[in-house]
C-alpha positions as CSV (number, residue, x, y, z in Angstrom):
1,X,-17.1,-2.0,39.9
2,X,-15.4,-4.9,38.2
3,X,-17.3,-7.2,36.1
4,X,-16.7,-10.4,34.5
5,X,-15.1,-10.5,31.5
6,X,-13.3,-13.0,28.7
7,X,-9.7,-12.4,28.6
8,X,-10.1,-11.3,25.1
9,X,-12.3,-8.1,26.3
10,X,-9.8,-7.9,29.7
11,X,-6.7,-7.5,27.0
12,X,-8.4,-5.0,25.0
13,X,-9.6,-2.9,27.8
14,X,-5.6,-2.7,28.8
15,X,-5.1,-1.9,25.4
16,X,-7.4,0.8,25.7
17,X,-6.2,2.0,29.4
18,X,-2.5,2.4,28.2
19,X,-3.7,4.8,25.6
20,X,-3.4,2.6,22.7
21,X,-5.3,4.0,19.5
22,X,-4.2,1.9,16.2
23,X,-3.4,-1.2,16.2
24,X,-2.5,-3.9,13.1
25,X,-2.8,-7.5,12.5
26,X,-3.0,-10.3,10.3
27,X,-6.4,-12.1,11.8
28,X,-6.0,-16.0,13.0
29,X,-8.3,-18.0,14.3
30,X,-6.4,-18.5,17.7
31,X,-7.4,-15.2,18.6
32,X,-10.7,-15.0,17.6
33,X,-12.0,-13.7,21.6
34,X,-9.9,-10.9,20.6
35,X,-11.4,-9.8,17.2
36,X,-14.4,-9.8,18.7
37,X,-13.3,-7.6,21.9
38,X,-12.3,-5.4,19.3
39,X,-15.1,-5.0,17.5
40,X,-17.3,-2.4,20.3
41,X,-13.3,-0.9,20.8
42,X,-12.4,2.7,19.8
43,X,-9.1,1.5,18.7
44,X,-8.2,1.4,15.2
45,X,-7.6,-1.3,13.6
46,X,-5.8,-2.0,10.4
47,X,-5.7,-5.4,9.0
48,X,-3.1,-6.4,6.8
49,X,-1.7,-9.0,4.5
50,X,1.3,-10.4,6.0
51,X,2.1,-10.2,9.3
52,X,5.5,-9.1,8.3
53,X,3.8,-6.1,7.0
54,X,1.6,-6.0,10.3
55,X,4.8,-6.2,12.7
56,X,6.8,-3.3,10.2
57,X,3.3,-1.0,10.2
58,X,3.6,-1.2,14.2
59,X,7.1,-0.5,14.5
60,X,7.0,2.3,12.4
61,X,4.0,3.8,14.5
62,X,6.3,3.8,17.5
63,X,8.8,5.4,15.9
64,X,6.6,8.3,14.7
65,X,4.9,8.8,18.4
66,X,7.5,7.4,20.7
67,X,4.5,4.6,22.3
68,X,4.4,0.8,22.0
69,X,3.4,-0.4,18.5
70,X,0.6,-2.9,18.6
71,X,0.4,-6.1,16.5
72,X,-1.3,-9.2,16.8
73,X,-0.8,-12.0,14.8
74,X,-1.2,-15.6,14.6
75,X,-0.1,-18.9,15.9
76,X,3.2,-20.4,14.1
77,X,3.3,-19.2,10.6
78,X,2.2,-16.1,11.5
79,X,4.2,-15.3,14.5
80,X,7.4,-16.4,12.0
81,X,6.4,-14.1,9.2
82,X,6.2,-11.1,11.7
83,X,9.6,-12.2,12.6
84,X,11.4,-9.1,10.5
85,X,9.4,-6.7,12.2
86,X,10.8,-8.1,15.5
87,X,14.1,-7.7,14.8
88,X,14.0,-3.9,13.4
89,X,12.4,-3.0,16.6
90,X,15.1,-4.6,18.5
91,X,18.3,-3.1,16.2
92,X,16.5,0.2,16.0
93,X,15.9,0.4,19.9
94,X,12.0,0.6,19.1
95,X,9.3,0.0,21.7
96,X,6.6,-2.8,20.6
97,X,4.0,-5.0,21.4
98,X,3.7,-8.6,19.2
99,X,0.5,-10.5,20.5
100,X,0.8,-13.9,19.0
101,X,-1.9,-16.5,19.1
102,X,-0.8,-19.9,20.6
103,X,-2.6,-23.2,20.6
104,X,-5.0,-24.6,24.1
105,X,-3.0,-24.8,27.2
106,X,-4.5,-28.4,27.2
107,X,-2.0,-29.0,24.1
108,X,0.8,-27.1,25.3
109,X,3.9,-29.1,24.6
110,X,2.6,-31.8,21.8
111,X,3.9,-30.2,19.2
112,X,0.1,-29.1,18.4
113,X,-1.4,-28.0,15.0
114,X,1.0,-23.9,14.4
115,X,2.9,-25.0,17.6
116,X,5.8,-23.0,18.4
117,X,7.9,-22.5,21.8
118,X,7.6,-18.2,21.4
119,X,10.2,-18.2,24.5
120,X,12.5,-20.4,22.9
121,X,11.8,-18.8,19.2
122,X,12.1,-14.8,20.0
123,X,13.8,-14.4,23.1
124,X,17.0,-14.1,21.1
125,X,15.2,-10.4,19.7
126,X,13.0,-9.8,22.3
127,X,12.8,-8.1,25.4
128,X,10.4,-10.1,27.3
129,X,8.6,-12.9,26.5
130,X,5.8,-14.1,28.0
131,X,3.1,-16.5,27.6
132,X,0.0,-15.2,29.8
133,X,-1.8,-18.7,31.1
134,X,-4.5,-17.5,33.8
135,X,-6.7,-14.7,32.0
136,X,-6.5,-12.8,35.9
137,X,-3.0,-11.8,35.0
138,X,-3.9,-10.4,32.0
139,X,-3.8,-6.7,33.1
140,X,-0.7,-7.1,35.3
141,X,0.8,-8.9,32.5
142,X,0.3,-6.4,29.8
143,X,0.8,-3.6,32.1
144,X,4.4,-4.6,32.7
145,X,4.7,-5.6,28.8
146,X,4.2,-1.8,27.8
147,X,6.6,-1.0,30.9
148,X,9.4,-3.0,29.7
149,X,8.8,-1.9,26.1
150,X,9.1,1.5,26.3
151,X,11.9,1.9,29.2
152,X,15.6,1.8,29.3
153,X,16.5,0.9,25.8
154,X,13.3,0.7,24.2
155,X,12.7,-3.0,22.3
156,X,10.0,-5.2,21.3
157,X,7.9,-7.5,23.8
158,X,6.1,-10.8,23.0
159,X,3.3,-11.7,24.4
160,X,1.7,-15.4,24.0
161,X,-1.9,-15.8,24.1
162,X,-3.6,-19.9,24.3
163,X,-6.7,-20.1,22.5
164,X,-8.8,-21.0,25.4
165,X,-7.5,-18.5,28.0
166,X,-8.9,-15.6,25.9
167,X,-12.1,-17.1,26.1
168,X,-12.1,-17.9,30.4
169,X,-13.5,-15.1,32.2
170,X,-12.4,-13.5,35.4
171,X,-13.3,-10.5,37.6
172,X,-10.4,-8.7,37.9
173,X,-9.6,-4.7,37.6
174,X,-7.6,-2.9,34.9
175,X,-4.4,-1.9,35.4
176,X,-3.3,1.8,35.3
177,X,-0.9,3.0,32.8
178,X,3.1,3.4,34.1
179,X,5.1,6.1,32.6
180,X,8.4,4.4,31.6
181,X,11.2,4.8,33.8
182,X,13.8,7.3,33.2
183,X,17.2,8.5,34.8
184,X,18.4,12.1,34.5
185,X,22.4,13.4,34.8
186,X,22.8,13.6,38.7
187,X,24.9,16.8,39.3
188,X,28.2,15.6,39.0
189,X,27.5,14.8,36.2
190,X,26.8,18.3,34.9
191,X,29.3,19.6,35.9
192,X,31.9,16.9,34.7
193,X,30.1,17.5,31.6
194,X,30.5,21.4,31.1
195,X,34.4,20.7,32.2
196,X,35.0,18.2,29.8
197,X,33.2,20.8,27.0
198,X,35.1,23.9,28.1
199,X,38.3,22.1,27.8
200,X,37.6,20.8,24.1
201,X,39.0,22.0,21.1
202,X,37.4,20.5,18.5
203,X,34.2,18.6,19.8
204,X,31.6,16.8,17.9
205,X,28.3,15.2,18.7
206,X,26.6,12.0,17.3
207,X,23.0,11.3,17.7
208,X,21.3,8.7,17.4
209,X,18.9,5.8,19.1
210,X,14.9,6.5,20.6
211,X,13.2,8.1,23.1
212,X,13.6,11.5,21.7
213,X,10.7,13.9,20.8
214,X,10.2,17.2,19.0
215,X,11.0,19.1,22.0
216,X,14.3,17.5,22.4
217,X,15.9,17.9,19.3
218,X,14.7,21.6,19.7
219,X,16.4,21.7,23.0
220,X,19.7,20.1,21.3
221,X,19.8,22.8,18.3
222,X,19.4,25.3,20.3
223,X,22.3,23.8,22.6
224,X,25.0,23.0,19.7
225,X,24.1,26.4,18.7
226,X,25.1,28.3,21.8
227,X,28.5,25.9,21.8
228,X,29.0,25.4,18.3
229,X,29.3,22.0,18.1
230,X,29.1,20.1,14.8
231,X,26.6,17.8,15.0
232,X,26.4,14.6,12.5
233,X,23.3,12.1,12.9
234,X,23.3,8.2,12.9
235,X,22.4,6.1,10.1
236,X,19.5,6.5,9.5
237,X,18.0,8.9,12.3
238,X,18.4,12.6,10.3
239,X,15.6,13.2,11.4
240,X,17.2,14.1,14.7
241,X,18.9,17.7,14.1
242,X,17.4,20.0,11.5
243,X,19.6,20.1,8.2
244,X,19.5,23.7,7.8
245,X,21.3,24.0,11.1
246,X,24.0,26.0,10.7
247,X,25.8,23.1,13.0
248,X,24.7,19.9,10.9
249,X,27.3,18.1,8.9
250,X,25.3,15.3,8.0
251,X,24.8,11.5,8.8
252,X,26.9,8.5,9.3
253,X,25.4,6.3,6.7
254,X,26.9,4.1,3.6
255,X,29.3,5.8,1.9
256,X,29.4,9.0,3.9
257,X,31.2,12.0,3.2
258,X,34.8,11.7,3.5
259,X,35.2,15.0,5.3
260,X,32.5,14.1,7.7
261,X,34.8,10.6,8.7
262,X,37.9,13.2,9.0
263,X,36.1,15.3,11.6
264,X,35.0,12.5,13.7
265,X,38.5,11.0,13.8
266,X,39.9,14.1,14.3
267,X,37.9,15.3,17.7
268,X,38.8,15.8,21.1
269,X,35.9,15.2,22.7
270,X,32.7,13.2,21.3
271,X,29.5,13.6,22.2
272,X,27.4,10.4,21.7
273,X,24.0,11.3,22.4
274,X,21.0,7.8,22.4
275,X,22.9,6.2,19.9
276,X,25.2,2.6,20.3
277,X,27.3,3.5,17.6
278,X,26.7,0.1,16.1
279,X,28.5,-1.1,13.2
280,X,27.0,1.0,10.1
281,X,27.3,4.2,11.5
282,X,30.9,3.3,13.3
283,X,32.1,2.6,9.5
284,X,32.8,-1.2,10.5
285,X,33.7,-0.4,14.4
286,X,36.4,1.9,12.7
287,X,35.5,5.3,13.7
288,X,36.4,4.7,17.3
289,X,39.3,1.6,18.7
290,X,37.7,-0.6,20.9
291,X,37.3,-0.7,23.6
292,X,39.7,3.1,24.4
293,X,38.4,5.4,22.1
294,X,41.2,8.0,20.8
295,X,38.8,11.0,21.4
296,X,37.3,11.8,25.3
297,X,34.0,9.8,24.8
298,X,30.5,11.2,26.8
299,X,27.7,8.2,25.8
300,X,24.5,9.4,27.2
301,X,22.1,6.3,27.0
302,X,18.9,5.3,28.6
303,X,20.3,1.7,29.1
304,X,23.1,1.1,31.3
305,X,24.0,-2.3,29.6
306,X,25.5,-0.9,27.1
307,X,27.3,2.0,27.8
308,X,30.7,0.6,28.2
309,X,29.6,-2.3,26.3
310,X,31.7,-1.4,23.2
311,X,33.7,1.9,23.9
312,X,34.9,2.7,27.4
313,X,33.6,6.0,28.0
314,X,35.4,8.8,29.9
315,X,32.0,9.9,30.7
316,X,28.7,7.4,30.7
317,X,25.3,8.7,31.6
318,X,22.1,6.9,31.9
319,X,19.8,9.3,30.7
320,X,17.1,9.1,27.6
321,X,18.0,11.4,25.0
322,X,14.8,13.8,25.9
323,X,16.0,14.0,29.8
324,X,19.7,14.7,28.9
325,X,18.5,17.1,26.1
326,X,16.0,18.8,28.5
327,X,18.9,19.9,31.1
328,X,21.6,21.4,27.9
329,X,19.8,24.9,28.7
330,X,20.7,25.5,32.1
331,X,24.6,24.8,31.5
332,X,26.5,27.6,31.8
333,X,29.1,27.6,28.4
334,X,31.3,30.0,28.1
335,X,31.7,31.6,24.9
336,X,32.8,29.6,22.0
337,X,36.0,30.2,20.2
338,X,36.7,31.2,16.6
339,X,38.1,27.8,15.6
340,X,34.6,26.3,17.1
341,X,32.7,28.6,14.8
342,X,34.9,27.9,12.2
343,X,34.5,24.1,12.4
344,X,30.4,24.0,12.5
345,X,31.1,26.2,9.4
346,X,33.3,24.3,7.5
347,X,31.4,21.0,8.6
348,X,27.6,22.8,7.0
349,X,29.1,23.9,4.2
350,X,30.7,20.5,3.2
351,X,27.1,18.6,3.7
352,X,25.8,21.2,2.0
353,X,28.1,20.4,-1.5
354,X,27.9,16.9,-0.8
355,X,23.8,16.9,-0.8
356,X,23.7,18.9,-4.4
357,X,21.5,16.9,-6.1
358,X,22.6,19.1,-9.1
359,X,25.9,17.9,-8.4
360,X,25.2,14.4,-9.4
361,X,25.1,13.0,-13.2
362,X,24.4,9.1,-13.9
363,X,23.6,7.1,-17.2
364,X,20.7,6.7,-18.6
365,X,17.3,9.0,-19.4
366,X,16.1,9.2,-15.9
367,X,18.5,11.4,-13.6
368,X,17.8,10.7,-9.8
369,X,20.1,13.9,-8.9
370,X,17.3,15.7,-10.9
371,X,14.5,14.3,-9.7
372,X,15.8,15.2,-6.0
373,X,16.4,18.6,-6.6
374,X,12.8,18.3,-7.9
375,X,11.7,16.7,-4.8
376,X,13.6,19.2,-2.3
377,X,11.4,22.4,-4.1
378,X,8.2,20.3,-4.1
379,X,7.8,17.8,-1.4
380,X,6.2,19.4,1.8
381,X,9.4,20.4,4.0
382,X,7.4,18.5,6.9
383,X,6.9,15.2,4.7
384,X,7.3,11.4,6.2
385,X,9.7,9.7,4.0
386,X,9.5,5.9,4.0
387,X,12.2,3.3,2.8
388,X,13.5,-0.2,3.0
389,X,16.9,-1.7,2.4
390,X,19.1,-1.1,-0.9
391,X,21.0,1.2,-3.5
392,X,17.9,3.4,-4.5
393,X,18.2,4.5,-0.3
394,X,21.1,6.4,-1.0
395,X,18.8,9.0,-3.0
396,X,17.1,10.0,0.2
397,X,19.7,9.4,2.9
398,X,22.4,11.7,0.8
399,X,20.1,14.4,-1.2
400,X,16.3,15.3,1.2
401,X,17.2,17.5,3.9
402,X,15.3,16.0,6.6
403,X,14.4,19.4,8.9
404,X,12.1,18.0,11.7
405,X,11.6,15.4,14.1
406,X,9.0,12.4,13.3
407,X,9.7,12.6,9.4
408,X,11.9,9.6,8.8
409,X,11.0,5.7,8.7
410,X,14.0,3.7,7.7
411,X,15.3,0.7,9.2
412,X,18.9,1.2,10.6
413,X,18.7,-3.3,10.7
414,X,19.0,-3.2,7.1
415,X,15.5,-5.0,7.0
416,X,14.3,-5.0,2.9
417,X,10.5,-5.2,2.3
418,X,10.5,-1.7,5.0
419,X,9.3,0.7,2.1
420,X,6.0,0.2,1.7
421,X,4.4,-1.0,5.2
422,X,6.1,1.5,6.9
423,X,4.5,4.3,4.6
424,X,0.8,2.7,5.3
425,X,1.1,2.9,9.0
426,X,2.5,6.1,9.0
427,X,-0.4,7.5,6.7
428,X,-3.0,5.6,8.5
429,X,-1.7,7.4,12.3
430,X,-0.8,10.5,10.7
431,X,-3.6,11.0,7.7
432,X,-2.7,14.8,7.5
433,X,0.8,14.3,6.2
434,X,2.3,13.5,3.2
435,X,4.0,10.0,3.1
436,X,6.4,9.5,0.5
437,X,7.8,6.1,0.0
438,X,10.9,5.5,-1.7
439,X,11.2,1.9,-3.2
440,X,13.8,-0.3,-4.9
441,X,12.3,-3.1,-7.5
442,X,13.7,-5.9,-5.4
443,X,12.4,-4.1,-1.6
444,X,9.1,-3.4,-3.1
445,X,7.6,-6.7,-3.8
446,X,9.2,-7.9,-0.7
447,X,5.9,-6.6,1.2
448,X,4.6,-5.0,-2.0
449,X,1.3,-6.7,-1.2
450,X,0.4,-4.1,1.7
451,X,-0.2,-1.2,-1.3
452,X,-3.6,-3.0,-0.8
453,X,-4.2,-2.1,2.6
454,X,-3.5,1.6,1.5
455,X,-6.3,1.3,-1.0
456,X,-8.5,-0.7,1.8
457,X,-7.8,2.3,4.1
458,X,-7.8,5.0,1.4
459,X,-4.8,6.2,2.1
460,X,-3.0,8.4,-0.9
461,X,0.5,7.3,-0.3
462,X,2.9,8.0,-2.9
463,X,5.7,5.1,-3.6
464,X,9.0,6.3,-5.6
465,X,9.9,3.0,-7.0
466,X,13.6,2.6,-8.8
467,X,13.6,0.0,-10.8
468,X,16.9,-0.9,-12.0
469,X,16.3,-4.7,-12.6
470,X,18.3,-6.3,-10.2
471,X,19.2,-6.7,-6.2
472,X,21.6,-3.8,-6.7
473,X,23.4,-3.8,-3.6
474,X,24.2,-7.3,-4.4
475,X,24.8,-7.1,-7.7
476,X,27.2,-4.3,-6.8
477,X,29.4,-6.1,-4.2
478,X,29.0,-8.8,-6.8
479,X,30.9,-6.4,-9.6
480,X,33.5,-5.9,-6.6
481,X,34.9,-9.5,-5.6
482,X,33.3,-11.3,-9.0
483,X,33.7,-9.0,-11.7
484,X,31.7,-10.4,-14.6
485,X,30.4,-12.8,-13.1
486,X,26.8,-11.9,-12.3
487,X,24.6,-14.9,-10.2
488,X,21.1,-14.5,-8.8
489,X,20.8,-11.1,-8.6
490,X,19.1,-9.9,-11.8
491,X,15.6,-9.2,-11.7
492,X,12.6,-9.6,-14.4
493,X,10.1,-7.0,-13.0
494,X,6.1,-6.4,-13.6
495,X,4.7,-3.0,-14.7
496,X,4.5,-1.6,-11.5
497,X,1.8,1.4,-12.6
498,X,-0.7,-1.7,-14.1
499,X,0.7,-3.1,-10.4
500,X,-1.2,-0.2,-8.7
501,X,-3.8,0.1,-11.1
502,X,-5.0,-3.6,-10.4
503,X,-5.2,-2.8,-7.0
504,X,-7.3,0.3,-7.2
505,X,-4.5,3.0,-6.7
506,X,-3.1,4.8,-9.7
507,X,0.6,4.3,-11.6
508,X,2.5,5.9,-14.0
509,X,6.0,5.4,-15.9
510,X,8.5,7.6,-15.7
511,X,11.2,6.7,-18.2
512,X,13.1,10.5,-18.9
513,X,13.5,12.9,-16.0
514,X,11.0,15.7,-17.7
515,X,8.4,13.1,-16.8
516,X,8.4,12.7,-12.9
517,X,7.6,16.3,-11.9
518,X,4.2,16.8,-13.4
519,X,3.7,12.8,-11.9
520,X,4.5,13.7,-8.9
521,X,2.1,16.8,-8.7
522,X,-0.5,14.8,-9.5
523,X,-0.1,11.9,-7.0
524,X,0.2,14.9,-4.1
525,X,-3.2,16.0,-5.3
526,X,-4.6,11.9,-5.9
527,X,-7.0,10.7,-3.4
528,X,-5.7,6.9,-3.6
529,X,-2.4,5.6,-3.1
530,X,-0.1,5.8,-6.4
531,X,3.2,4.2,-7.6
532,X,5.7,6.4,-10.0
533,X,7.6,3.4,-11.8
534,X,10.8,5.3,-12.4
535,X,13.3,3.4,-14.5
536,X,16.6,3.6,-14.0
537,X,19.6,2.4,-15.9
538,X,21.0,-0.4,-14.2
539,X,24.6,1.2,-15.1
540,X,24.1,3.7,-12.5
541,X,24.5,1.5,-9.3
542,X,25.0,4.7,-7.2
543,X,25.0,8.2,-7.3
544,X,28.9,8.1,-7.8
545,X,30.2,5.2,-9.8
546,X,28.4,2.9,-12.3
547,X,28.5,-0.9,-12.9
548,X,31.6,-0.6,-16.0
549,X,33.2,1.7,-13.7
550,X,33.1,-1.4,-10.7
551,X,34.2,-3.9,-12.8
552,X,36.9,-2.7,-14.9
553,X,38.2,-1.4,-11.2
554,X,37.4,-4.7,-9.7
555,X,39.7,-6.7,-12.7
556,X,42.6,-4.6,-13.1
């Protein structure tokens, strides 16, 4: 039977059909018939203090589970703060659902009190945007939302909701859920496949993108495996291929290993597998020549706008990741050849030396290299590692092997301010795992405000802040171009334990390396969220060169 109901409850009952179980938000006033729907709900909900932290907490829930994030938000200075969160799900290919307040139909137009034109404002990062204006449509509306969200290439969908429409009521029934749409390799395309794999001498594979799953990157281990094929991951996405695979040669990130590069450029055949090869990972669009790659090209991509966008491939398939990954069993590969064993080989066992964290020596007290060697024998293997934008990344991205899928939130946008509202919605939809979040001085206070929510939630995070004093990725391309010449990129920080203390979590400083460990330990066994203030010399800029070292290069 269908009953009458305000278009606040019809919206959270579609919320509730489409399987939705957390959702976060900054509350506003123009969505009050929401809040209240929400209230007799069983879906979670985590309210936040900006709704740039809201939008970043969604998006990193979606990439944990695969399923539309959920955040609402407010009319005009709230739908612009969430803004950031927007654009990571967009450049990371992440399905998401923004519902954003907007003012009475009645003053639709005037340039109202928070007014903003959402079409005209996000349609430049959005998928869809849509203002619902008869509460009836609500549940076709939002059914399609989640549909557009989560198929092709995944992305981010806004969804405008006037003040009074939530409160009108209508009879009207729910809509069901719709799986999103896929496309799978037709048979010709398995079989041009396998001959382009048979013929290669010296193949490698690239993976990157969404819509993969546990499952899938089983299916692809065991795949590169049974070819030997070295397989390097995106910036960004190790969390694709197991790094104790005896076919992983690491990621395409900043700086990446030299050798990695060589293989790449070297290949006969690349496999590019849910990825866009975009311009981080493509080392500034110069790994492959647009638009004729050198090497024989297979893209596999759920989104058939941009295969061919960039590099012409010699083979393009529209297929997600998990339905190209779910058909690599049944090929039939011949046996691979000495020289293929001898490449996955040689490509392990340089991403093996280049991740020593023993390796690695910087000024100062506080050793990071240490500290990550520290981190790799005491950090649960199956631990969610959290960070923003900035120097300290490189810590993580080079030296934790990341071994399974759903353990890495990082924005491949670039997006500072990431760390720490990414690490509170992964806690608060996965409360059994550890959630390590990894922190520059400068990303931190970006959103730094959301460590309360952890403590609201009580949820024991733990927050590896570097604190070197300054914007260092800045200040480092600074020491490059402007030698000496340093301009709004020095920072003068707070005590970031008192930080956490004030807000009910716990903090300690760790100024020499012999201090972090026994910190550490204790914030795995802490019931409320903690911040290790580790303080680094600002000399050590990176894990190779230091801030001298830049500038006397930079004035020669």
């Amino acid at each position: 039977m269908t009953l009458e109901r305000t278009g606040g409850q019809i919206l959270v009952d579609q919320l509730a059909a489409h399987g939705v179980e957390h959702a976060f938000c900054v509350p506003g006033e123009s969505y009050l018939a929401v809040l209240d729907a929400l209230h007799d709900s069983s879906i979670a909900l985590t309210v936040c203090r900006q709704e740039g932290g809201a939008a970043m907490m969604a998006e990193a829930s979606a990439k944990l589970t695969g399923k539309p994030g959920i955040c609402f938000v407010t009319r005009g200075p709230g739908a612009s703060n969430a803004f950031p969160g927007l654009h990571i799900a967009q450049q990371d290919s992440t399905p998401m659902l923004l519902f954003v307040g907007q003012v009475e139909r009645s003053a639709l137009g005037r340039d109202a009190f928070q007014e903003l034109d959402y079409v005209a404002v996000f349609s430049s990062v959005a998928k869809w945007v849509v203002e619902i204006t008869d509460a009836a449509r609500i549940p076709e509306l939002v059914s399609r939302a989640f549909h557009v969200a989560a198929s092709g290439r995944p992305g981010p969908v806004v969804i405008s909701l006037p003040e009074d429409m939530l409160t009108d009521t209508a009879m009207v029934p729910d809509a069901s859920p719709t799986p999103a749409s896929d496309a799978y390799p037709s048979p010709s395309q398995w079989e041009a496949f396998a001959r382009l794999l048979k013929d290669a001498e010296r193949p490698v594979a690239i993976l990157g993108g969404s819509r993969w799953s546990a499952e899938a990157v089983r299916q692809f281990e065991a795949f590169a495996a049974r070819a030997q094929i070295p397989v390097y991951c995106s910036f960004r996405r190790q969390m694709l291929f197991n790094a104790d695979h005896e076919c992983y040669g690491g990621d395409l990130g900043l700086g990446a290993n030299p050798d990695l590069l060589a293989s790449i450029k070297g290949a006969d055949l690349l496999l590019l597998i849910g990825g866009r090869l975009s311009e981080i990972p493509s080392q500034g669009y110069t790994l492959l020549d647009i638009p004729q790659p050198r090497q024989k090209l297979v893209h596999v991509l759920p989104g058939a706008e941009e295969i061919g966008k960039l590099y012409h491939p010699t083979l393009g398939i529209v297929a997600s990741p998990a339905s190209f990954a779910a058909g690599l069993g049944d090929l039939d590969l011949p046996a691979p050849s000495n020289s293929r064993h001898q490449r996955c080989a040689d490509a392990h066992s340089s991403y093996v030396r280049w991740s020593d964290p023993k390796a690695v020596r910087v000024p100062g007290d506080l050793q990071m290299g240490e500290i990550m060697a520290q981190l790799r024998e005491t950090a649960p293997a199956d631990a969610i590692f959290c960070n923003g934008a900035g120097n300290y990344a490189t810590w993580l991205h080079r030296f934790w092997p990341f071994r399974s899928y759903a353990t890495q939130l990082a924005p491949t946008s670039g997006s500072m301010g990431y760390c720490i509202p990414s690490a509170v919605g992964a806690k608060r939809i996965a409360p059994e795992k550890t959630v390590i979040a990894f922190a520059g001085d400068g990303c931190f206070l970006m959103n730094g405000q959301e460590f309360a929510t952890a403590v609201q939630y009580a949820l024991p995070i733990i927050v590896i802040l570097i604190d070197n004093g300054m914007y260092g990725t800045i200040r480092m391309h600074q020491e490059r171009h402007y030698p000496g010449r340093v301009s709004g990129t020095d920072l003068k920080n707070p005590d970031f334990a008192a930080y956490a203390r004030a807000f009910g979590g716990e903090g300690e400083t760790i100024e020499r390396t012999d201090e972090f460990l026994p910190a550490f330990q204790r914030a795995l066994k802490s019931r409320v969220p903690t911040i290790l203030h580790c303080k680094l010399s600002p000399e050590a800029i990176t894990p190779t060169t230091t801030l001298t070292a830049l500038r006397e290069a930079s004035s020669r």
